[in-house]
C-alpha positions as a Markdown table, in Angstrom:
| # | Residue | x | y | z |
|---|---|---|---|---|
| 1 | Unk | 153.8 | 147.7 | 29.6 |
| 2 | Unk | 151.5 | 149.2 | 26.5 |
| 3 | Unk | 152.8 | 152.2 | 24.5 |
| 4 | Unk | 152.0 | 155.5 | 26.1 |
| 5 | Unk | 151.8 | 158.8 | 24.8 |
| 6 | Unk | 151.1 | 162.2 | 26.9 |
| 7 | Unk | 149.7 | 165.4 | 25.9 |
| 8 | Unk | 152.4 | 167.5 | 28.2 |
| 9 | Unk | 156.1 | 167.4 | 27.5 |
| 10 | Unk | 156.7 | 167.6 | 31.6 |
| 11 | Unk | 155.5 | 164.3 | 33.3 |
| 12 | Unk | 157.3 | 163.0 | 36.5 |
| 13 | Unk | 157.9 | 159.3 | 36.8 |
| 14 | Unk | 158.1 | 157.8 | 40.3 |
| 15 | Unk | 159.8 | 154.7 | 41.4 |
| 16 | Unk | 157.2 | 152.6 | 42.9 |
| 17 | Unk | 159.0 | 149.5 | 44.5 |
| 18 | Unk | 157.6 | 146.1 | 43.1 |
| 19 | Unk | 155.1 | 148.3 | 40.8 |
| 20 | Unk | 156.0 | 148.4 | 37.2 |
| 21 | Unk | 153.4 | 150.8 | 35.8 |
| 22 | Unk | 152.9 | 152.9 | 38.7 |
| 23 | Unk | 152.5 | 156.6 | 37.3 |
| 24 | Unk | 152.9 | 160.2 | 39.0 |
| 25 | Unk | 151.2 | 163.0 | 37.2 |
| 26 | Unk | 150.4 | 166.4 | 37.3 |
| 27 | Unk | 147.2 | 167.8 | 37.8 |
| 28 | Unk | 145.3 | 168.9 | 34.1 |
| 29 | Unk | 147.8 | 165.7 | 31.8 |
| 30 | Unk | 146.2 | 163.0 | 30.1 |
| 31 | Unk | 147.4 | 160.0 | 28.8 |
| 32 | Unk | 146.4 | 158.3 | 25.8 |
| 33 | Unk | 147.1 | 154.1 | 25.1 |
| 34 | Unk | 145.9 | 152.1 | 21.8 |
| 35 | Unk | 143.4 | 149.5 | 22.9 |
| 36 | Unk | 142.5 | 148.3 | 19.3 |
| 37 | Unk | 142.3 | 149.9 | 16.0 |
| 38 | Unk | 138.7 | 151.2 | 16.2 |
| 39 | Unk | 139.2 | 152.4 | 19.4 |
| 40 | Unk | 141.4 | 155.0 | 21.6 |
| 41 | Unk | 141.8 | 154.7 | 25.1 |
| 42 | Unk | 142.4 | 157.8 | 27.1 |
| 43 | Unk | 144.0 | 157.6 | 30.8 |
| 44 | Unk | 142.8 | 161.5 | 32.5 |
| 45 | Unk | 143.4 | 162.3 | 36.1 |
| 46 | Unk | 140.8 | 161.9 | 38.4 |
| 47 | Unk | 141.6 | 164.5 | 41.1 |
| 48 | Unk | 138.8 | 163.0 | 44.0 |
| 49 | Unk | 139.9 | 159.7 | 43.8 |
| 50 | Unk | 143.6 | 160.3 | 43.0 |
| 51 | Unk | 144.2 | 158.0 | 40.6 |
| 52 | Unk | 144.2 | 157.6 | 36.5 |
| 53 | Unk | 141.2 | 156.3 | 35.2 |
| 54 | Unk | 140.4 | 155.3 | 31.9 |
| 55 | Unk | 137.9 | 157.0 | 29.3 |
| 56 | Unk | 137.4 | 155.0 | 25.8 |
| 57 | Unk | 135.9 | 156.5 | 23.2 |
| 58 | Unk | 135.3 | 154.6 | 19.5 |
| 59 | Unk | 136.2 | 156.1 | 16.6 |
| 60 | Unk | 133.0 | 155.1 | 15.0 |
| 61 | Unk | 130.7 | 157.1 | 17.3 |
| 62 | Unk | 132.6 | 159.7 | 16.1 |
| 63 | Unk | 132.2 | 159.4 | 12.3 |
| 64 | Unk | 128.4 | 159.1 | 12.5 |
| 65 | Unk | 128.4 | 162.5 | 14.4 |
| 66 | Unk | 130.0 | 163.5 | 11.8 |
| 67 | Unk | 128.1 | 162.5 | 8.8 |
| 68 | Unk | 124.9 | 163.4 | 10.5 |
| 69 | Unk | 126.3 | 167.2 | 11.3 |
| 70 | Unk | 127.4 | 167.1 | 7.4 |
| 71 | Unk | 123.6 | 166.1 | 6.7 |
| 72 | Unk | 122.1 | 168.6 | 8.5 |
| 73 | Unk | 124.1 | 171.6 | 7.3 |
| 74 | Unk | 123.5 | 170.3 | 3.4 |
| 75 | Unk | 119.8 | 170.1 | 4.2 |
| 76 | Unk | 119.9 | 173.7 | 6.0 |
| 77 | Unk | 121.6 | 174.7 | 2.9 |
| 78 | Unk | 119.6 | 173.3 | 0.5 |
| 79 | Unk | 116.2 | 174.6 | 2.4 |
| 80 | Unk | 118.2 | 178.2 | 2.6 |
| 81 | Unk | 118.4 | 177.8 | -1.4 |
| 82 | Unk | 114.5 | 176.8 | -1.8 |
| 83 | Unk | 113.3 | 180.3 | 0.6 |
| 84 | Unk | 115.5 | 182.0 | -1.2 |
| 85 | Unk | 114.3 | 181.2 | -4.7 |
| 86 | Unk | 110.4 | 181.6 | -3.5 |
| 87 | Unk | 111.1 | 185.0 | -2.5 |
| 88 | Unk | 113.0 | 186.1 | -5.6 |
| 89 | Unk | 109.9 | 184.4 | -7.5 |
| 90 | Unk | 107.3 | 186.5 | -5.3 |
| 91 | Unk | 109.5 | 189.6 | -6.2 |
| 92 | Unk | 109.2 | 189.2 | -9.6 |
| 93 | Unk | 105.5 | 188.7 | -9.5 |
| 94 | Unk | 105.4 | 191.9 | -7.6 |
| 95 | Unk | 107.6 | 193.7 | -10.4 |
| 96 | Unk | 105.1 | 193.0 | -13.7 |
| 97 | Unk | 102.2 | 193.9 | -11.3 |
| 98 | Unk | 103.8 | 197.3 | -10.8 |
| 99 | Unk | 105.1 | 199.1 | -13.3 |
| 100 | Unk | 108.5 | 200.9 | -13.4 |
| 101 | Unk | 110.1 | 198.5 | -10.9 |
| 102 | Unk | 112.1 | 196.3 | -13.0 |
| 103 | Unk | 115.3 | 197.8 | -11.4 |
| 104 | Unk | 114.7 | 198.4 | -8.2 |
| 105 | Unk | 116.0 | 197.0 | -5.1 |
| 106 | Unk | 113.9 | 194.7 | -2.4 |
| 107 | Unk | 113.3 | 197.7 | -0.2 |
| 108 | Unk | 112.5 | 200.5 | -3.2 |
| 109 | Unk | 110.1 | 198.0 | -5.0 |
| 110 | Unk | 107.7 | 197.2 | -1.6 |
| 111 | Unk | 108.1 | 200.6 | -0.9 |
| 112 | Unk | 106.6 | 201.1 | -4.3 |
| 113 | Unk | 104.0 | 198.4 | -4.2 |
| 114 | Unk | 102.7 | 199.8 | -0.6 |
| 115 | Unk | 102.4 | 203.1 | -2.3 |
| 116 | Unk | 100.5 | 201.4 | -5.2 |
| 117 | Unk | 97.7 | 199.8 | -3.1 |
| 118 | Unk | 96.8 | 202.9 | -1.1 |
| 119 | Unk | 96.6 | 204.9 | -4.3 |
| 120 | Unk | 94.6 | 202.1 | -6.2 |
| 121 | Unk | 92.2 | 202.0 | -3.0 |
| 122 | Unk | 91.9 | 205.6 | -3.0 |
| 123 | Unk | 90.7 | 205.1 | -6.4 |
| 124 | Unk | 88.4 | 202.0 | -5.4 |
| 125 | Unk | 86.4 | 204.4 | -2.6 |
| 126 | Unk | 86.0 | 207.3 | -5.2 |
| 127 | Unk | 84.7 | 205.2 | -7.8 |
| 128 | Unk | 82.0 | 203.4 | -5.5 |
| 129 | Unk | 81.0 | 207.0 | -3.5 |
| 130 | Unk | 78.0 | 206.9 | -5.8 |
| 131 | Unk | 77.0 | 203.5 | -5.8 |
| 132 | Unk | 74.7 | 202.1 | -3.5 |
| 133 | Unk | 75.7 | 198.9 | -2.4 |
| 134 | Unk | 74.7 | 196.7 | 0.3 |
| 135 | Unk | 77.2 | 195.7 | 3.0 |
| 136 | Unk | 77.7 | 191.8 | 4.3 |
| 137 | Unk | 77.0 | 193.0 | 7.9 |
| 138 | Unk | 73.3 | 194.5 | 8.9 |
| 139 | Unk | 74.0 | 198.1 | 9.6 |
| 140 | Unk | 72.2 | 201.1 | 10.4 |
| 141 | Unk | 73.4 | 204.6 | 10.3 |
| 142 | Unk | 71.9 | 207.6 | 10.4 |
| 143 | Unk | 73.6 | 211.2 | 9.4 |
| 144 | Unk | 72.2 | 215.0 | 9.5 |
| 145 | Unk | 72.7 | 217.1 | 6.8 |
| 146 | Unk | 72.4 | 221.1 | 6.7 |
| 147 | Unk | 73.5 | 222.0 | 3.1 |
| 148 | Unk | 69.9 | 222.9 | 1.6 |
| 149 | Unk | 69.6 | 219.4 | 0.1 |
| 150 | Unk | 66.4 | 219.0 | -2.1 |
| 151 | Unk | 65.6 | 223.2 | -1.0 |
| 152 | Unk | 65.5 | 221.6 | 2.5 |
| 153 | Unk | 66.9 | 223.8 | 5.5 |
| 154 | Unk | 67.5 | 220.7 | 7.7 |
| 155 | Unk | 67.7 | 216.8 | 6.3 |
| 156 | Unk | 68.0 | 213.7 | 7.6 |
| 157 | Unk | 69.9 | 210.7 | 5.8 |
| 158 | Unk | 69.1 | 207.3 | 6.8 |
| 159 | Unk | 70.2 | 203.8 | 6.0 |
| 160 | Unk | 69.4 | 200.1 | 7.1 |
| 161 | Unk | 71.2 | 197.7 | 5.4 |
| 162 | Unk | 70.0 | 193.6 | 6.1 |
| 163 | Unk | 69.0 | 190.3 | 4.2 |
| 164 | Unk | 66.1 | 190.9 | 2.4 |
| 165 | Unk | 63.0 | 190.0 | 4.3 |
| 166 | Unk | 59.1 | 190.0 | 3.4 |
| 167 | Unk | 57.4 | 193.2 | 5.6 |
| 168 | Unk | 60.7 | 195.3 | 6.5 |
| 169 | Unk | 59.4 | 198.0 | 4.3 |
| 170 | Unk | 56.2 | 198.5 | 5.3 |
| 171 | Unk | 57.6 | 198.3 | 9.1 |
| 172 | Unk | 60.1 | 200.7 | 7.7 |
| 173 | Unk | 57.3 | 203.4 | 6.4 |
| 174 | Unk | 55.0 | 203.1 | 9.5 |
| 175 | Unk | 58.3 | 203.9 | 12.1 |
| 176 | Unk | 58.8 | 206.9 | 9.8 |
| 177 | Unk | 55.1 | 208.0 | 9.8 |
| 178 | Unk | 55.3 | 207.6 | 13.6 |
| 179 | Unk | 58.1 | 210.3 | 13.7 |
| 180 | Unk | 56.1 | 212.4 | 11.4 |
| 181 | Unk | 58.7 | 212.9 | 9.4 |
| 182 | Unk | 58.8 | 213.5 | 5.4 |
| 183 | Unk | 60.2 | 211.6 | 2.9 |
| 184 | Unk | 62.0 | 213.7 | 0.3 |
| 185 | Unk | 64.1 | 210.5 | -1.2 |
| 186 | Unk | 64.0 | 206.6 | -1.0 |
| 187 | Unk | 66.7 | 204.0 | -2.6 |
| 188 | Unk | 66.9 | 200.2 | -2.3 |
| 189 | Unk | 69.9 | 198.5 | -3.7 |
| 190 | Unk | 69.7 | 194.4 | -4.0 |
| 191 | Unk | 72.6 | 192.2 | -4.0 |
| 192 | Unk | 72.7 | 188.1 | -3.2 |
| 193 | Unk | 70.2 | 188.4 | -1.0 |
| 194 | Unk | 71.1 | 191.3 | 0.9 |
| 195 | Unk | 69.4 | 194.7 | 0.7 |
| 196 | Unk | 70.1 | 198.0 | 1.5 |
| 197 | Unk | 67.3 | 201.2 | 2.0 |
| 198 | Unk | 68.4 | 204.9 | 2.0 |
| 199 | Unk | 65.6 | 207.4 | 3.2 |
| 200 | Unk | 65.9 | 211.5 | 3.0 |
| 201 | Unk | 63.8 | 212.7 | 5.3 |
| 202 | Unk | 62.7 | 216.2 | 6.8 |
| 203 | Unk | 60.3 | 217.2 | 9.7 |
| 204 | Unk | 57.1 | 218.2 | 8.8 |
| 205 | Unk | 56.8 | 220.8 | 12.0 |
| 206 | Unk | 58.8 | 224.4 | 10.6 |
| 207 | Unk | 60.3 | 224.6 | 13.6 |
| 208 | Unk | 62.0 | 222.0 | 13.9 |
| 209 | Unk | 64.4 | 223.5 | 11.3 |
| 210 | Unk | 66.8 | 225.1 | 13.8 |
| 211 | Unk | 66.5 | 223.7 | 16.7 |
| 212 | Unk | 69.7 | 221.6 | 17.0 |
| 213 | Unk | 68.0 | 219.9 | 20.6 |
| 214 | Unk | 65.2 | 218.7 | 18.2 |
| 215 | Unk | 67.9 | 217.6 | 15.2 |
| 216 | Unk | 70.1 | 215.2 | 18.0 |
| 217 | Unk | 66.3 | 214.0 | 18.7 |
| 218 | Unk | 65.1 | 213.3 | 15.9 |
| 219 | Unk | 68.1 | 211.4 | 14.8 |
| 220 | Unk | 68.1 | 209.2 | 18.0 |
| 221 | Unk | 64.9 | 208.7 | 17.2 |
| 222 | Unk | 65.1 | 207.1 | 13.6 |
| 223 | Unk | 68.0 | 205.5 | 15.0 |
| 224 | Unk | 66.3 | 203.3 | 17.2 |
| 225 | Unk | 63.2 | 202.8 | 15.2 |
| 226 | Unk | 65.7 | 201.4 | 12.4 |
| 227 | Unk | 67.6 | 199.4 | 15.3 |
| 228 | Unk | 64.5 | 197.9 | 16.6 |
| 229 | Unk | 63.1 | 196.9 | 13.2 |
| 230 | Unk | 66.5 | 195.3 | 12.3 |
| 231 | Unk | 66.5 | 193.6 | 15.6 |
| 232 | Unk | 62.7 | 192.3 | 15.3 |
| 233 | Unk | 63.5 | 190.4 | 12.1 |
| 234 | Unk | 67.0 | 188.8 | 13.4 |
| 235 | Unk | 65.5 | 187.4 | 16.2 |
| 236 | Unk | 62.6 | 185.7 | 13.9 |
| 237 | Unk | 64.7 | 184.7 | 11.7 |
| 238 | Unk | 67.1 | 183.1 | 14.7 |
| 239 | Unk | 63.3 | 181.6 | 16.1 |
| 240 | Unk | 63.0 | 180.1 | 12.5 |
| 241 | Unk | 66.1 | 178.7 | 12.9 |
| 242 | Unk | 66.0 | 176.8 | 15.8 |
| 243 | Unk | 62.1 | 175.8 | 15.3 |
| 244 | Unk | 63.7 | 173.9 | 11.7 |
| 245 | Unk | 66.5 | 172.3 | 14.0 |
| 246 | Unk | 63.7 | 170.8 | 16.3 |
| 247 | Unk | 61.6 | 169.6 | 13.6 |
| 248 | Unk | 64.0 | 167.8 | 12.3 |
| 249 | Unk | 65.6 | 166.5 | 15.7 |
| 250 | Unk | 61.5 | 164.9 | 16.1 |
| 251 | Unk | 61.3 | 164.2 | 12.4 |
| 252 | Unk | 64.8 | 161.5 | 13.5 |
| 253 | Unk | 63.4 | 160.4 | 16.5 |
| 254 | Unk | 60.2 | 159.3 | 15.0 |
| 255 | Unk | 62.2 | 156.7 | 12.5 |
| 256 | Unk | 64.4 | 155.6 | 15.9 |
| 257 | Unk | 63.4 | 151.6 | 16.1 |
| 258 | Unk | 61.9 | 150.6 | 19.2 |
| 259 | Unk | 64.0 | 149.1 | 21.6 |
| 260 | Unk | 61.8 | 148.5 | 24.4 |
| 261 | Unk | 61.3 | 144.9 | 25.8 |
| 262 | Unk | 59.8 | 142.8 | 28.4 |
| 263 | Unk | 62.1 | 141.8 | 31.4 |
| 264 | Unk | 61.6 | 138.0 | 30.2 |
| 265 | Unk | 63.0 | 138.7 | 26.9 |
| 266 | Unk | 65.9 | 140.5 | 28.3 |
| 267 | Unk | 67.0 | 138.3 | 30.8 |
């Protein structure tokens, strides 16, 4: 009979006639027998069938689980360490961009830099108020203003901003001759292609000076001539487009070698 040795200091032992190993235990003990020396053996109750059954489990299964666990928490560790230093190094950047925040804390110093920005694009919008510059998106807008500009009781401020295309200004002039409208002030800004056109304008008709009904019209109005002129020259330029596209789709198939053959050659 091997060695034995049990995780309970109470186990009951029952005379079995003609058995020698015959066994009696209690419900939750285990019993534990050397089977080599790599492995352990482990006898646990089985409380269905009634009876001790064995449950081996090698020693070397084990000590890779081991070593694998110990791997993973060093790599954790060591990636922990890397995030670590690339935020400190960010942090430091952040510091001799800002001044005054070599001592500060995490949470003082972006509280800082957040204040920074909104102050240094504060700045940014006062400094280009005066400039004209044209936008990367084709925009019109159109804006009535009552403060006397140019000795004017009522004026109109309009804008069109778009690539820069042969004719726009001419179809530009004859919408705002349509309106009858005068023109107290023209700009034109150029930038990479892009252009941007800012009319003053004031109605001809003395009338029309304080009549807010007329104002709202005649603002719709230059609103959708502007609109209209901006849409004309996107769709050419989309017609342009895909005309160039289909050229060069025939331009392709014209160099395509013949394939055709008669049905004795083929077969």
């Amino acid at each position: 009979m091997e060695p034995c040795s049990w995780n309970s200091t109470r186990v009951q032992v029952s005379d079995f006639e003609g058995m020698s190993d015959g066994f009696l235990v209690n419900t939750g003990l285990q019993a534990k027998t050397r089977t080599g020396p790599s492995s352990t053996s482990s006898l646990v109750l089985d409380n269905e069938r009634g009876e001790l059954v064995e449950a081996t489990v090698r020693m070397e299964r084990k000590g890779v689980a081991a070593e694998r666990s110990i791997a993973a928490l060093k790599n954790h560790s060591e990636a922990e360490k890397k995030r670590r230093a690339r935020i400190n190094a960010h942090l430091d950047t952040l510091r001799s961009l800002v001044p005054g925040t070599r001592k500060m804390d995490k949470a003082s110093l972006l509280a800082e830099v957040i204040a920074h920005l909104k102050e240094l694009k504060r700045q940014a919008t006062e400094a280009s108020e005066g400039l004209l510059m044209p936008l990367d998106i084709d925009e019109v807008r159109v804006e009535q203003q009552e403060d006397g500009l140019l000795s004017a009781p009522y004026v109109i401020r309009a804008s069109i901003c778009c690539d820069c295309k042969p004719g726009i200004l001419s179809d530009l002039r004859q919408a705002l001759d349509a309106l009858h409208l005068i023109i107290m002030k023209a700009e034109i800004a150029t930038l990479e292609g892009r252009m941007k056109n800012v009319f003053v304008m004031s109605s001809c008709k003395e009338g029309d000076s304080g009549d807010a009904k007329v104002h709202q019209f005649l603002a719709g109005s230059i609103h959708q001539a502007f609109r209209s002129i901006l849409d004309k020259f996107s769709a050419s330029q989309e017609f342009l487009l895909k005309s160039t596209l289909s050229n060069k789709r025939r331009r392709v198939d014209s160099f395509k070698p013949s394939l055709s053959s008669s049905s004795g050659d083929l077969w």
